[in-house]
C-alpha positions in Angstrom: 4.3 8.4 5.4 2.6 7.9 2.4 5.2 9.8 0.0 8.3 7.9 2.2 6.4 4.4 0.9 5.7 5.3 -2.9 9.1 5.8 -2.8 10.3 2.8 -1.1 8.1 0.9 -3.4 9.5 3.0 -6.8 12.9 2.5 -6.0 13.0 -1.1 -5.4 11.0 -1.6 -8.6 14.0 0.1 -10.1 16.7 -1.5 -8.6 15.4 -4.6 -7.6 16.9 -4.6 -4.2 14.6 -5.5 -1.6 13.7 -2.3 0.9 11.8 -1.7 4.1 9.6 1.0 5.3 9.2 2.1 8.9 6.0 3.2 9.3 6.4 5.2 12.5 3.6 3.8 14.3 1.3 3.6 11.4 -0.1 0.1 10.6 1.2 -1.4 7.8 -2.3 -2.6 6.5 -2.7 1.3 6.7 0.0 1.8 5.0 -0.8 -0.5 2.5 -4.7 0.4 1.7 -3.2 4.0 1.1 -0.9 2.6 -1.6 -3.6 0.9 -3.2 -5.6 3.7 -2.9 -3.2 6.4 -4.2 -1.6 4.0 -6.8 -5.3 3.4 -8.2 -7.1 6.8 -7.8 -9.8 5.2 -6.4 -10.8 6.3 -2.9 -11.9 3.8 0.3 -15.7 5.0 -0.5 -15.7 3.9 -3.7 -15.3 0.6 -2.3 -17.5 0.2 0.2 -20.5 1.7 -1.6 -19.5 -1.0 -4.0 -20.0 0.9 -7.6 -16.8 0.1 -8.8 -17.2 -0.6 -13.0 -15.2 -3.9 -13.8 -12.7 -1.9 -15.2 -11.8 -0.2 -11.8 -11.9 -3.6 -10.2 -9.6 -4.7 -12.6 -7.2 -2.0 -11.9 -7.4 -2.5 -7.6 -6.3 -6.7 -8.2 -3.4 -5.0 -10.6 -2.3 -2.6 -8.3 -2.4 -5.1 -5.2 -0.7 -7.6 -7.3 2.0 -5.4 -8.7 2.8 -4.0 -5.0 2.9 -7.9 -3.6 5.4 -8.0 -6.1 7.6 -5.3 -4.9 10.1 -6.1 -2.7 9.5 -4.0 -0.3 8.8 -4.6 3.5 6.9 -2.5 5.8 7.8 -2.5 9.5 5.5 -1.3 11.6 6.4 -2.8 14.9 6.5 0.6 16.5 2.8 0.5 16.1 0.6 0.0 19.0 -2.0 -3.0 18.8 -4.0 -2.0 21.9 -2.7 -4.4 23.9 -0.8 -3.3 27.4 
């Protein structure tokens, strides 16, 4: 899932033509933390033990802004939210 929305979000960089991504059951917050994660090279752990330098900090708010700014959707209304 992860390769299908690096993709998604590369080729509507390039393009500029607004995309989605079906996540296939995944959550799209899921989704989304894994972009931030793989775009950054910093892992969830990092986070919450909370030793990030400013620099990496600086780098997470410019990879979450920059992939905002993609126009790229992700639909996860496959997904299941627990509720019958």
């Amino acid at each position: 899932m992860l390769t299908e929305a690096q993709a998604a979000v590369e080729q509507s960089r390039s393009s500029c033509t607004p995309g989605v991504v079906v996540t296939n059951g995944v959550a799209a917050a899921t989704v989304a933390a894994n972009l931030v994660w793989a775009e950054a090279g910093i892992t969830p752990d990092r986070i919450h033990r909370g030793d990030l330098s400013l620099q990496e900090f600086e780098l997470l708010v410019n990879v979450v802004t920059a992939l905002a700014a993609a126009p790229v959707r992700l639909d996860d209304s496959a997904a299941s939210d627990g509720r019958q």
